[in-house]
Each structure stands twice: as structure tokens, then as C-alpha cells.
C-alpha positions, 0 to 999 in steps of 0.5 A, spaced: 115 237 670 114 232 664 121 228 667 118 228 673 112 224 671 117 219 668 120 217 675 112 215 677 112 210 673 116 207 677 117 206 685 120 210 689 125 205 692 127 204 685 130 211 684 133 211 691 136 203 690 142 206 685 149 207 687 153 212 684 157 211 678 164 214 675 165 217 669 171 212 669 171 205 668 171 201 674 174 195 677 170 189 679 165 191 684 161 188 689 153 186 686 149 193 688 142 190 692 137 189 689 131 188 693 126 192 693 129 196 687 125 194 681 119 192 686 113 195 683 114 192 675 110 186 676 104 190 676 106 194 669 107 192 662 114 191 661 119 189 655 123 185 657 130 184 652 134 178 650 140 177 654 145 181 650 151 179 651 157 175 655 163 176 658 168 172 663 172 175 667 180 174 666 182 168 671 176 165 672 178 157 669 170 157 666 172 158 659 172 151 656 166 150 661 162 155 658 161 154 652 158 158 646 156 166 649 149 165 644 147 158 647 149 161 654 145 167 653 138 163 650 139 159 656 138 165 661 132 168 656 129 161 657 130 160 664 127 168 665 121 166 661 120 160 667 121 164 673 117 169 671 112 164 668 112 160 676 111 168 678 104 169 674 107 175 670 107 171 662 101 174 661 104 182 663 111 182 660 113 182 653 119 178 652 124 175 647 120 170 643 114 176 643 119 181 641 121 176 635 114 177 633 112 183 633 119 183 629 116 179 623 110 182 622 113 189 621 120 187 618 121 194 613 122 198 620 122 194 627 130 191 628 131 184 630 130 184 638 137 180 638 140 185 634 140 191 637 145 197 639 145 196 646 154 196 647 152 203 649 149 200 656 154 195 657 159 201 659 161 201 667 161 209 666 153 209 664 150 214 669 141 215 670 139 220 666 143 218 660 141 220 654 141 214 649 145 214 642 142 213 636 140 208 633 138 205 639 134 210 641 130 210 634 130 202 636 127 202 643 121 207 640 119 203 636 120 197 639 114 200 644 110 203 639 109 196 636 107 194 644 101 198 646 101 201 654 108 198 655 113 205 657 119 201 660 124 196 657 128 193 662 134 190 659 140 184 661 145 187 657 151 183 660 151 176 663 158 177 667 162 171 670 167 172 674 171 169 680 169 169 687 169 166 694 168 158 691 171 159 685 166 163 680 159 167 680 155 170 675 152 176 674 147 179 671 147 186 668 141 190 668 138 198 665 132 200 666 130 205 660 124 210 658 124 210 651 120 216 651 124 220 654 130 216 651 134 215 657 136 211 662 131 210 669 135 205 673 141 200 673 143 194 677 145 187 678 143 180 679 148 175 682 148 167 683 151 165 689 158 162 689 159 155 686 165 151 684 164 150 677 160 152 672 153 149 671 145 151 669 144 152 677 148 159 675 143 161 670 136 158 673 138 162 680 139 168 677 133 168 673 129 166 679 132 172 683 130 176 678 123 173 677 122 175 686 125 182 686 120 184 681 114 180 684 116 183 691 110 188 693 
């Protein structure tokens, strides 16, 4: 019964969004929609990570465009900031430069919010329900302890920039987790259209995308 409470926290069209996932790794797949699957959020306080890491996939001629993954990944965290700000939910959420924070101000037991042990989450086996490994798990506990009424951290866990129709797209990866519980709620992704070449209209649209299908009622 606890778990099943678990699941109100969050709409129902969440759970039912999330396709299957094999145990195997996969190849490239079509962007899972997202509509509606994190609508309900707005109204919650919510830990939103740091994006954590990035990746180019082979045969897209991105490389040298891209840059550095750190300045791409801080590009994000700040143009999800903005669309979330023009969405009014600054105020609700608790982001990156929050989570620094709140890091400083207890340093002897927090873990740096650009530190954490996520590479578990990137996995293309992970499944709903998961349970989280240590230390990642001790980490998203205190984390929310440090955040009073915040049950639900969602995390972009892998900026993906990979070939598509115009030349390349990038994707952004998501997980929804209950640290209470220490387990994985949702998982999903977020994409940009198609463009030509590398540029920040890649970043901004995702973060808008992202801002919208939160604030959807």
C-alpha cells in the first residue's frame, strides 16, 4: 500500500506514458512522447538536477561544433532555468544553483549537486521500479531532506546528440525518481527538431519543450 501511494504523487498519465524497456541495450530509438506524461509536476516541489552528462552519437559530424560537454551541459541547465522561469515555476522547483547552495551550507554530508552518482541512470536497460544503488541512493535522500515538502527529483541524465532527418537532433534524457523509496518512477525524453548544424536553438527548444509539458494541466 505504501508504494501505491507513491504513484499519487504523480499523474496518472505519467505512469501510463512509459514504453517498455529491455533488460538489453538497445539501438537508437524514436523519442518516446511526452505530452502529458510529467503534466501534474507544475503544481509540486520538485528537484530539478544538473544535466549530467553528454553524448554524440557516431556518424554525426557535430564533434568539433559542439564544444566542451561541461559548457554544453551548463548551457541547458540555464536555458531550463529561463523556460521554467517564463512558465512561473522559479518560484516551485528547486534547481541547479539552488542544489549548490544548499550544498555549501552543509558540505560535511551533502554531495555536490554536480557530483552525483547517476551513471546508473543512463543505462538503456534501466526499468520502473528500479531500485537505486548505493551511493546514489544515500545521495537523493539527503538531497531532499535538505528541501523541505520536495518528494520527487527528476533528473536530465544524458544530453544525446545523434543524426536525424536535416542532419542531427538532440535529446534529452529524463528519470523521475522517489528517493524515499529509492526508486525509479518514470523515464522519458525530450528532443529538438531536426537542424542542419549545431547551435543554441538545440538547447533552448528542448528546455521550452520540457518547461511546456510540465506546465500542461
Amino acid at each position: 500500500m505504501l508504494r501505491r501511494r507513491v504513484f499519487l504523487l504523480v499523474s496518472s498519465t505519467l505512469l501510463g506514458a512509459v514504453g517498455c524497456h529491455s533488460s538489453a541495450p538497445q539501438p537508437e530509438r524514436p523519442v518516446m512522447a511526452v505530452e502529458h506524461s510529467l503534466s501534474g509536476l507544475a503544481s509540486q516541489k520538485i528537484v530539478l538536477l544538473p544535466v549530467y552528462s553528454v553524448r554524440v552519437v557516431p556518424g554525426l559530424g557535430w564533434g568539433g561544433a559542439i564544444g566542451r560537454p561541461t559548457d554544453v551541459e551548463r548551457t541547458l541547465d540555464a536555458d531550463i532555468l529561463a523556460a521554467f522561469d517564463d512558465k512561473g515555476l522559479r518560484h516551485r522547483w528547486i534547481f541547479a544553483e539552488d542544489l549548490v547552495q544548499s550544498y555549501k551550507r552543509n558540505a560535511s554530508y551533502a554531495t555536490d549537486p554536480y557530483a552525483l552518482s547517476e551513471e546508473f541512470l543512463r543505462s538503456p536497460g534501466l526499468l520502473i521500479d528500479a531500485r537505486l544503488p548505493e551511493p546514489l541512493a544515500s545521495e537523493m535522500r539527503t538531497l531532499i531532506a535538505l528541501h523541505e515538502d520536495v518528494r520527487l527529483v527528476l533528473a536530465p541524465v544524458e544530453l544525446r546528440f545523434e543524426p536525424a532527418a536535416k542532419g542531427g537532433r538532440g535529446v534529452l534524457r529524463l528519470v523521475l525518481i522517489d528517493p524515499r523509496y529509492s526508486a525509479v518512477r518514470w523515464i522519458g525524453e525530450v528532443a529538438s527538431d531536426s537542424v542542419a548544424s549545431y547551435g543554441p536553438v538545440i538547447s533552448a527548444t528542448i528546455a521550452a519543450r520540457l518547461a511546456s509539458v510540465v506546465s500542461t494541466p
